[in-house]
C-alpha positions as CSV (number, residue, x, y, z in Angstrom):
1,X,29.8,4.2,-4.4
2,X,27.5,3.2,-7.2
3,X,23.9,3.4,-6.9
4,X,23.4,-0.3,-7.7
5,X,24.9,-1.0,-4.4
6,X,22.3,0.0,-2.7
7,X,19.9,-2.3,-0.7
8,X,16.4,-1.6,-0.2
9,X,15.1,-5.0,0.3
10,X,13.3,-5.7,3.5
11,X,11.8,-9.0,5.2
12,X,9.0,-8.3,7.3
13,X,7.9,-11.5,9.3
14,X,9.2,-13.8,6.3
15,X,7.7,-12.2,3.2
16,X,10.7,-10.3,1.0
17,X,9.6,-7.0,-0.3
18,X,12.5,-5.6,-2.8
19,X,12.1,-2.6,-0.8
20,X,10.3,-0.7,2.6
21,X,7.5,1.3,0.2
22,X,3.9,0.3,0.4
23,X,0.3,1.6,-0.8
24,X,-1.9,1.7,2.0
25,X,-5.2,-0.1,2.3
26,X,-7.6,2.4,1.0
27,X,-5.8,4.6,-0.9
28,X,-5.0,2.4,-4.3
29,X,-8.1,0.1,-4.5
30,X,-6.4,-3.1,-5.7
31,X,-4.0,-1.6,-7.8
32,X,-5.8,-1.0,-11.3
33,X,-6.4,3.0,-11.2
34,X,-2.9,3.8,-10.3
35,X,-1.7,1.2,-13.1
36,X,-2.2,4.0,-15.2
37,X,0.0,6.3,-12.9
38,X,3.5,4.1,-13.2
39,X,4.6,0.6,-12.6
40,X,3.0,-0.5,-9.2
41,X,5.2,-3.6,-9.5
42,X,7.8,-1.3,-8.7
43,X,7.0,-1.1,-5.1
44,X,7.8,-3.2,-2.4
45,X,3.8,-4.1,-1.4
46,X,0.4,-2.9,-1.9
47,X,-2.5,-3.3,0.9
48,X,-5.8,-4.0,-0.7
49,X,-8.6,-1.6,-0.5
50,X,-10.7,-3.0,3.3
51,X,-12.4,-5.8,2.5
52,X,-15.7,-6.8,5.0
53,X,-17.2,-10.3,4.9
54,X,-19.8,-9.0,2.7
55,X,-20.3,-6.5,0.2
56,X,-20.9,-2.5,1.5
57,X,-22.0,0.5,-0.5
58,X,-20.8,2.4,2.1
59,X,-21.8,5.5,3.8
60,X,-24.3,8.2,2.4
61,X,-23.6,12.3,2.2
62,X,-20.1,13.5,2.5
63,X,-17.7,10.9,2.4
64,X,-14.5,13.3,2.1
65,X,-13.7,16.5,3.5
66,X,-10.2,18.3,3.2
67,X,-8.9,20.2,6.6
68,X,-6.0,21.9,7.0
69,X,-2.4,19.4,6.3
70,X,-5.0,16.7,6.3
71,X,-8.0,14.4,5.2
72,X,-10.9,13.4,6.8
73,X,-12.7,10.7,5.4
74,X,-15.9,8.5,6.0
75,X,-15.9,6.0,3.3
76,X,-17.7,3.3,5.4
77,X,-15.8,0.4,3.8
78,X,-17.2,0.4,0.7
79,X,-15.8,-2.7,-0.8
80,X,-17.0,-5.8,-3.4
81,X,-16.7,-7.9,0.2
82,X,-14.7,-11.1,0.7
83,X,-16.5,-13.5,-1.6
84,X,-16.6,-10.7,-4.4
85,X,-12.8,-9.6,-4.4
86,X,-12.1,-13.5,-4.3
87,X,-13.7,-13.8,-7.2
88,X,-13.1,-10.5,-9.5
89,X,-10.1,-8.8,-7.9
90,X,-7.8,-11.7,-6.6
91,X,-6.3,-12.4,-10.0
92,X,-5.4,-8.9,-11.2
93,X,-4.5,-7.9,-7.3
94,X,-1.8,-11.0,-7.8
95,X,-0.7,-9.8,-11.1
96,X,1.7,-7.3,-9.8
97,X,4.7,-8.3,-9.0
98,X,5.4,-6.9,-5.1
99,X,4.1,-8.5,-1.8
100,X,0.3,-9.1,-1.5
101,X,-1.6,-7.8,1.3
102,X,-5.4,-7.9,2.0
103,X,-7.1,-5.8,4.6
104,X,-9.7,-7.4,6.7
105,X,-12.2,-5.9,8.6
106,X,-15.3,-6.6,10.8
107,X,-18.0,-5.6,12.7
108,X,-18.2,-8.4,15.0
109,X,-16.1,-11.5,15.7
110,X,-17.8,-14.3,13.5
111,X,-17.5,-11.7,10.5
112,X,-13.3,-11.9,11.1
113,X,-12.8,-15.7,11.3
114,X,-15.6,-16.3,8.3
115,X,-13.6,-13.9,6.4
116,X,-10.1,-14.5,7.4
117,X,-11.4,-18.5,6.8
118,X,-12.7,-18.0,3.4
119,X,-9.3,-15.6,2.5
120,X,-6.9,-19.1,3.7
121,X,-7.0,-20.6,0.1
122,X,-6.4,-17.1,-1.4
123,X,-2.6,-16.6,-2.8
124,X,-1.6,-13.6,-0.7
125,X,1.4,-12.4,1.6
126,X,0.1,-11.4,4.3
127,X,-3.6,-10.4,5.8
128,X,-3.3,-6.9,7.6
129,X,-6.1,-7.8,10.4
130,X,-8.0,-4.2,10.4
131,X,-9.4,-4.1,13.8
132,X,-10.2,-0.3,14.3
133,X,-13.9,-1.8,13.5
134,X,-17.1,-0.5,15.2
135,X,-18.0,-3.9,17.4
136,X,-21.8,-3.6,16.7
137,X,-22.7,-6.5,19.2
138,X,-21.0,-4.2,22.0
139,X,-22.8,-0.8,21.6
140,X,-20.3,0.0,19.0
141,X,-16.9,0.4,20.3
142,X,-14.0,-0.1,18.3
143,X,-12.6,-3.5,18.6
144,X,-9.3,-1.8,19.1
145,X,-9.6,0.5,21.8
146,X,-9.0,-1.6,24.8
147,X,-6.6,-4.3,24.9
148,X,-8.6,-7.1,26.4
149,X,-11.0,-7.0,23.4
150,X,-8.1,-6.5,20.8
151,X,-6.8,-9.3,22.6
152,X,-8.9,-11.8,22.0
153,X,-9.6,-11.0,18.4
154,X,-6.3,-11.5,17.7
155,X,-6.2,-15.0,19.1
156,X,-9.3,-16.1,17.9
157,X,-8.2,-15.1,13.9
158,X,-4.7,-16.4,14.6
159,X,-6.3,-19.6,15.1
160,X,-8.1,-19.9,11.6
161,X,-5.8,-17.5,9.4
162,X,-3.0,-19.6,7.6
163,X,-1.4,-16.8,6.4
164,X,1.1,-14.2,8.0
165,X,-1.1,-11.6,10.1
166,X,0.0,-8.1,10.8
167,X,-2.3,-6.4,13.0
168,X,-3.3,-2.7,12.0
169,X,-3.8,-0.6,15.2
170,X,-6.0,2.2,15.8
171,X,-4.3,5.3,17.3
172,X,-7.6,5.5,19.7
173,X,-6.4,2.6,21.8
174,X,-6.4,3.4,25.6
175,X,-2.6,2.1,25.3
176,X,-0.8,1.6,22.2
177,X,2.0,-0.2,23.5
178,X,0.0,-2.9,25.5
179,X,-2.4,-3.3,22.9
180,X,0.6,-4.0,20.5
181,X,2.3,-6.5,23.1
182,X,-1.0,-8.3,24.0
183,X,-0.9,-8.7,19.9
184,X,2.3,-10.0,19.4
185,X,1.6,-12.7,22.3
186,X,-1.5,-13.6,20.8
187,X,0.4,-14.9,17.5
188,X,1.0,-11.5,15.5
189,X,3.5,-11.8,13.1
190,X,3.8,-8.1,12.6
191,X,2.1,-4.7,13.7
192,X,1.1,-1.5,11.2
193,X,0.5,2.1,12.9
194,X,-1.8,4.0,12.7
195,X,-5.3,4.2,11.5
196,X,-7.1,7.5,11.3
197,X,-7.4,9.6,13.9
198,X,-11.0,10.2,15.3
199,X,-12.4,13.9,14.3
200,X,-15.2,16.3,13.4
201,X,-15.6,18.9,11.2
202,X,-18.6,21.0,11.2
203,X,-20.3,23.1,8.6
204,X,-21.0,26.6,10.4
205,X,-23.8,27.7,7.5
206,X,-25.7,24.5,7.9
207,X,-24.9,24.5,11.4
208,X,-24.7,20.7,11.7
209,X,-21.5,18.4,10.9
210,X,-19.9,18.2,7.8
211,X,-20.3,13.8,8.0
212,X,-23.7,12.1,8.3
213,X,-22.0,9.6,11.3
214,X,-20.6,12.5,12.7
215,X,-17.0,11.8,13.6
216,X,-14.4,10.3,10.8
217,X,-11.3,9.5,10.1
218,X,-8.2,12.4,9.5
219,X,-5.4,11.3,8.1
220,X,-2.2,13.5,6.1
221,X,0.6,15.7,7.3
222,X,-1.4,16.8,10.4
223,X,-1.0,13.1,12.0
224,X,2.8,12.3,11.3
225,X,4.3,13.4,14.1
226,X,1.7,11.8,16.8
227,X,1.7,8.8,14.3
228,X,5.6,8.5,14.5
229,X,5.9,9.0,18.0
230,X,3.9,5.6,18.3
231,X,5.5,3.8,15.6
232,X,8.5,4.7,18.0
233,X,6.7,3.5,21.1
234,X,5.7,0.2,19.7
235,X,8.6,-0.8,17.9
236,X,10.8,-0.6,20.6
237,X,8.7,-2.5,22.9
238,X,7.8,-5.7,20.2
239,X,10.2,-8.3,18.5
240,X,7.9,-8.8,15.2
241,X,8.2,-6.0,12.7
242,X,6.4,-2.9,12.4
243,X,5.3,-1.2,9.3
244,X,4.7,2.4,9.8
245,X,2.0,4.5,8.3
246,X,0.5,8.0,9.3
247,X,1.2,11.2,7.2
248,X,3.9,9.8,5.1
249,X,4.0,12.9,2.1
250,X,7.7,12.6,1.1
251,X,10.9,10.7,1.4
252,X,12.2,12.7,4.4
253,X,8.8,11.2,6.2
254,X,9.7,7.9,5.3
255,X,13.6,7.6,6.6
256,X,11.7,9.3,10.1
257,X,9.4,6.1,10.3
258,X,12.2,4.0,9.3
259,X,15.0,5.4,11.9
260,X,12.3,5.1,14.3
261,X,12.1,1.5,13.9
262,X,9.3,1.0,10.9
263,X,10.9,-2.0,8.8
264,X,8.5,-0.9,6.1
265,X,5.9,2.1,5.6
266,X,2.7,2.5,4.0
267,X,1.5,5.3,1.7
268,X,-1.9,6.7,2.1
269,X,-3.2,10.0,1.7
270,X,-0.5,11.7,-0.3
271,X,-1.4,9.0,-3.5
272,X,-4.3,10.9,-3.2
273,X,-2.9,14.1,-4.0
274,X,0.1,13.0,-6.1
275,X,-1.0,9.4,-7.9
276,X,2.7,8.6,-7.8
277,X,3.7,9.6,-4.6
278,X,5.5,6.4,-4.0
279,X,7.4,6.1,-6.4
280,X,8.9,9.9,-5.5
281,X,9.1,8.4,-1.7
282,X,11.2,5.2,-3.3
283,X,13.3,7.4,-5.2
284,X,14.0,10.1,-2.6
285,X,14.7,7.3,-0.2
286,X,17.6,5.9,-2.9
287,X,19.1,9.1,-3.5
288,X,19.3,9.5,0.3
289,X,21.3,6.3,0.6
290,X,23.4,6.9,-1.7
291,X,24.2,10.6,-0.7
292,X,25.0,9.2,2.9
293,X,26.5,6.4,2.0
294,X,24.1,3.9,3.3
295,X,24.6,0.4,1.5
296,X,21.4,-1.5,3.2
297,X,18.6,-0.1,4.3
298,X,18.7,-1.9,7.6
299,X,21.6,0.3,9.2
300,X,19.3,3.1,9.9
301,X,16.1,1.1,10.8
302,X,15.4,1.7,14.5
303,X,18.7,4.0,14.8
304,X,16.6,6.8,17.3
């Protein structure tokens, strides 16, 4: 069987992706740094770097600490904001040639439906609804720790978004699984999991923690096999698609996410220790196929 058999092409809720490989939202920017790495274009998607209604500068001190097969980070969404990627991102971001997705977050309700509003007349794929957000007007909880919130952030953006919305869920929901159902009833047209995990990390000579907010998000090896274990969970309880993400380092990761019912996955952390980490995944992944055989992708999505 000849390599150029092989079919890595995916749909995931209507938008073609030549194959299952994506850069993660916060790991690539909007796709200029790793330019200089290799051909972006030869991915299947690439998920902008979180974008907020308005422009951040993000948290002071520390913002990244490495742990032990992990990451923690505490960027605090430092982006241009919605307005300024619109207006000195959007046309490079669309330059590559792979499917376009923007992350949107918020730290109330009126900042995602201004934002997901003013993104409508943007040319993108799909808007990857980030709502593992601090909900300042609720004593700050996370939008997407308990469903009923989640719920009705979902339907409120799904009535303004034009675009295809996949929903980003935050492995701190009080159930994964419902939260992901409630999502898909609400108008979802597709789920990624998971977000960082909450941690701490503490620096025992200054005897105070390591990040100026405290907790922050781990990411890396360390979370792959909670993270996979969900993508499971919630892929075999929706209809839409799920895109997996969580600790993906290496091409074995990604055929786990996939045979456990990811129709895509995203790559985060590893691009930040290997630039083109990606493309080794998208290779491995080939050479896999073509070892066992495999002549479309979609024979061994969901196969566990």
């Amino acid at each position: 069987m000849s390599e150029f058999n092989i079919n890595l092409s995916v749909d995931f809720a209507g938008v073609a992706m030549k194959n299952p490989i994506a850069l993660a939202s916060g790991a690539c920017g909007f796709g200029r740094e790793l330019s200089d790495y290799f051909d972006v274009s030869r991915l299947g998607a690439i998920i902008s770097k979180g974008l907020t209604l308005n422009e951040r500068s993000g948290n002071e001190g520390v913002r990244v600490w490495e742990t032990e097969s992990g990451l923690m980070n505490s960027i605090g969404l430092e982006n241009p904001g919605v307005r300024g990627f619109i207006e000195r991102e959007l046309t490079h971001f669309n330059s590559l040639r792979l499917a376009h997705i923007v992350n949107l977050g918020g730290h109330s309700l009126d900042d995602y439906l201004e934002g997901a509003s003013l993104l409508n007349d943007a040319d993108i794929d799909i808007l990857e609804l980030n709502i593992s957000c601090p909900n300042v007007k609720e004593g700050g909880m996370n939008f997407g720790v308990k469903t009923c919130v989640a719920r009705g952030v979902v339907k409120a953006v799904r009535g303004v978004c034009k675009h295809k919305l996949m929903v980003k869920l935050s492995p701190n929901a009080e159930d994964i699984v419902s939260l992901a159902l409630a999502c898909e009833e609400e108008g979802a047209d597709g789920i990624s999991l998971t977000n960082t995990f909450l941690a701490l990390a503490i620096d025992i000579e200054k005897r105070k923690p390591v990040f100026e907010n405290v907790y922050a998000g781990l990411s890396g090896p360390a979370i792959k096999p909670i993270s996979l274990r969900m993508t499971r969970q919630v892929a075999g309880a929706v209809k839409i698609p799920v895109m997996g993400v969580g600790g993906i380092s290496n091409w074995r990761d990604a055929v786990e996410f996939i045979m456990a019912g990811a129709r895509a996955v995203q790559i985060g952390t590893a691009t930040l220790v290997r630039p083109d980490a990606s493309i080794e995944i998208l290779n491995g992944l080939r050479n896999f196929m073509v070892r066992e055989k495999i002549t479309d992708i979609r024979e061994i999505c969901g196969v566990v």
